[in-house]
C-alpha beads as a LAMMPS data file, in Angstrom:
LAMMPS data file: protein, C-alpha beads

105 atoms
104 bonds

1 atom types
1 bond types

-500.0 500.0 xlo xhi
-500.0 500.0 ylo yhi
-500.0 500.0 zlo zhi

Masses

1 110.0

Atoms # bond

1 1 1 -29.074 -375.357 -234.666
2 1 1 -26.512 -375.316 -232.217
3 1 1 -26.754 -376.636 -228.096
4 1 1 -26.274 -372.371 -227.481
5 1 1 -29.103 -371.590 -229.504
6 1 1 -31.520 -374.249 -228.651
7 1 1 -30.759 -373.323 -224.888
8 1 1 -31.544 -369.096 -225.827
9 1 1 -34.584 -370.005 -227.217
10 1 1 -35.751 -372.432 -224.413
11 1 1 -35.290 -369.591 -222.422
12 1 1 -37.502 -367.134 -224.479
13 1 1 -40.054 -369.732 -224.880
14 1 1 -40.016 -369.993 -220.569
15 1 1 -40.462 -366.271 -220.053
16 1 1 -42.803 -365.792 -222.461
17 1 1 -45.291 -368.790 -220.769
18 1 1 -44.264 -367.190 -218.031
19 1 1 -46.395 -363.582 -218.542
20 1 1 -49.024 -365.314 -220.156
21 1 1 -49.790 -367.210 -217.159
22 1 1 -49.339 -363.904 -215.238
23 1 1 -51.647 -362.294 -217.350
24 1 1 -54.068 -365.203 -217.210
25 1 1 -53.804 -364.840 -213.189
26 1 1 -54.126 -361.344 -213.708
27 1 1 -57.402 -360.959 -215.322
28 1 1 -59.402 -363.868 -213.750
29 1 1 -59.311 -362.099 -210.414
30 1 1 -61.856 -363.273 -207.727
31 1 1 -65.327 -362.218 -208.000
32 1 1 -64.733 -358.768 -206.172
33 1 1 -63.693 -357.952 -208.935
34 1 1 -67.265 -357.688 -211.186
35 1 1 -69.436 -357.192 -208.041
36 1 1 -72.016 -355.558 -207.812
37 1 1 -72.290 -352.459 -205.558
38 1 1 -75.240 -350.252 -204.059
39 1 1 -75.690 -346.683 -202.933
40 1 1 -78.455 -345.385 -200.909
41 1 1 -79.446 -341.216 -202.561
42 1 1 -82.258 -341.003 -200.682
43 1 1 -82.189 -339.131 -197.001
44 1 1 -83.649 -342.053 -195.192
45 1 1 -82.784 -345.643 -194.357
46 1 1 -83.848 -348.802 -196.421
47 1 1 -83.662 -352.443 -196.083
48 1 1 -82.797 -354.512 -198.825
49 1 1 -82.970 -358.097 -200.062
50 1 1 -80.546 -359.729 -202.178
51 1 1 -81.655 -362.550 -204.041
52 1 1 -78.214 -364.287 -205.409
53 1 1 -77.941 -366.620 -208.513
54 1 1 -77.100 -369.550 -206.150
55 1 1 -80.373 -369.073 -204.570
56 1 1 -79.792 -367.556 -201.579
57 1 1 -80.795 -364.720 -199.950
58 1 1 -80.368 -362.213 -197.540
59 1 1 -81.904 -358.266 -196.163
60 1 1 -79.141 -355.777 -195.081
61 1 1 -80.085 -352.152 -193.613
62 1 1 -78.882 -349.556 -195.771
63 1 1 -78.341 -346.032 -194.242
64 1 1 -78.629 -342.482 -196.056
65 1 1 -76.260 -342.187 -198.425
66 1 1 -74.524 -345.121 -197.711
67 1 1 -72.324 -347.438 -200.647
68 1 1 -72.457 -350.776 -200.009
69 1 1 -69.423 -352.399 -201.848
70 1 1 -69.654 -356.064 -203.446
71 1 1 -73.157 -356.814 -202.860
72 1 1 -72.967 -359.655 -204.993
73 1 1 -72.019 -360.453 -208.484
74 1 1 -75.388 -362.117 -209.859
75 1 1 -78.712 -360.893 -208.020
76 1 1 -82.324 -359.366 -208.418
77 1 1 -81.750 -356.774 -205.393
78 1 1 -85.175 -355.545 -204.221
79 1 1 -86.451 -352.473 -201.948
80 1 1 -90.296 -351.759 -201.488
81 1 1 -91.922 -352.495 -204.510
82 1 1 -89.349 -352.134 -206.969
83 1 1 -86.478 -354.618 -208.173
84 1 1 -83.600 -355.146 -210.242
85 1 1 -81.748 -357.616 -212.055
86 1 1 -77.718 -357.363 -212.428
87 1 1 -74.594 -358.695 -212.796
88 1 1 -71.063 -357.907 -213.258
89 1 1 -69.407 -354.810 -212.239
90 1 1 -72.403 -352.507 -211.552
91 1 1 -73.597 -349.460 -209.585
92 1 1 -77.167 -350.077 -208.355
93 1 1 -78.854 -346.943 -206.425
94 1 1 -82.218 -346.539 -204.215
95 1 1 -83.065 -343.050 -204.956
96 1 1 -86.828 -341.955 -204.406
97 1 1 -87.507 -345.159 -202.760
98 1 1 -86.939 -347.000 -205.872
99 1 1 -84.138 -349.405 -207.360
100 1 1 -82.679 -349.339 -210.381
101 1 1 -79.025 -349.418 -212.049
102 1 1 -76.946 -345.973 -212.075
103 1 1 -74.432 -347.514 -214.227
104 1 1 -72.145 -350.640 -215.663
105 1 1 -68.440 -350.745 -215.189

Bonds

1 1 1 2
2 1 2 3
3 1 3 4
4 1 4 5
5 1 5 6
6 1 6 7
7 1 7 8
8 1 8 9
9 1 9 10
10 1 10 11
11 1 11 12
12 1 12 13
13 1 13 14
14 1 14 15
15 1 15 16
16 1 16 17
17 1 17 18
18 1 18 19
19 1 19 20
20 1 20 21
21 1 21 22
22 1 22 23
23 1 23 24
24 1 24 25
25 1 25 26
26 1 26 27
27 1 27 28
28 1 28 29
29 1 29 30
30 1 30 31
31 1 31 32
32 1 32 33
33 1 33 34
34 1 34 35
35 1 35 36
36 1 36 37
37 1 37 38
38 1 38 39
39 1 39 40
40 1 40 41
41 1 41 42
42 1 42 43
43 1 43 44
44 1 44 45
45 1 45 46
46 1 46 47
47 1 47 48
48 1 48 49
49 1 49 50
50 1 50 51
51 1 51 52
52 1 52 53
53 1 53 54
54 1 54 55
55 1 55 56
56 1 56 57
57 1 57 58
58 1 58 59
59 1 59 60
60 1 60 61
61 1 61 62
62 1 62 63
63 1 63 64
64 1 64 65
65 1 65 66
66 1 66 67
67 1 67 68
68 1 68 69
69 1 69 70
70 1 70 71
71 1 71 72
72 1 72 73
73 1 73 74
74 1 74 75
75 1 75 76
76 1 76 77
77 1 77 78
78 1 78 79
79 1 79 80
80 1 80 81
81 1 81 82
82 1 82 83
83 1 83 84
84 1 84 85
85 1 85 86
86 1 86 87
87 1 87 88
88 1 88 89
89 1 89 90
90 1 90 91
91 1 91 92
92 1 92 93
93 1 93 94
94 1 94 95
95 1 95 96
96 1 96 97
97 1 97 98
98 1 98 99
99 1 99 100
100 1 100 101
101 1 101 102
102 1 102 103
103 1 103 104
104 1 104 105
């Protein structure tokens, strides 16, 4: 194989680990990217607690009709008396006082 050959595929070798690891970045995007978001159907105001995988926790006032984006990405998310567990890219909704999941992205 010859120095002009060797140095061609070198070169192919280099941009090819070169869109792998863009690829790589690509697809492990930050967590935003499988979070976990709510919407509020219901006509009146509700507040929520989010229980998170890492054990903490906080309540957040949800208006009517209102989408809360990236809620978390591992939770049980509770309002009144009812409760869900989810994870990943999810829609969670409150609709006749109740929680449960609308639907996984």
């Amino acid at each position: 194989m010859s120095a002009c050959e060797i140095h061609i595929r070198n070169r192919v070798l280099l941009k090819a680990g070169c869109f792998i690891l863009a690829g790589i970045a690509f697809i492990g995007t930050g967590p935003e990217a499988k979070a976990v978001d709510l919407v509020n159907r219901d006509r009146k105001p509700y507040d929520v607690v989010v229980n998170r995988a890492d054990g903490s926790s906080e309540t957040i006032s949800v208006k009517a009709g209102q989408k809360v984006d990236n809620i978390c990405t591992d939770c049980v998310i509770l309002v009144g008396n009812s409760s869900v567990e989810t994870r990943g890219r999810a829609t969670v909704k409150i609709e006749g006082g109740e929680v449960s999941i609308a639907s996984q992205r």
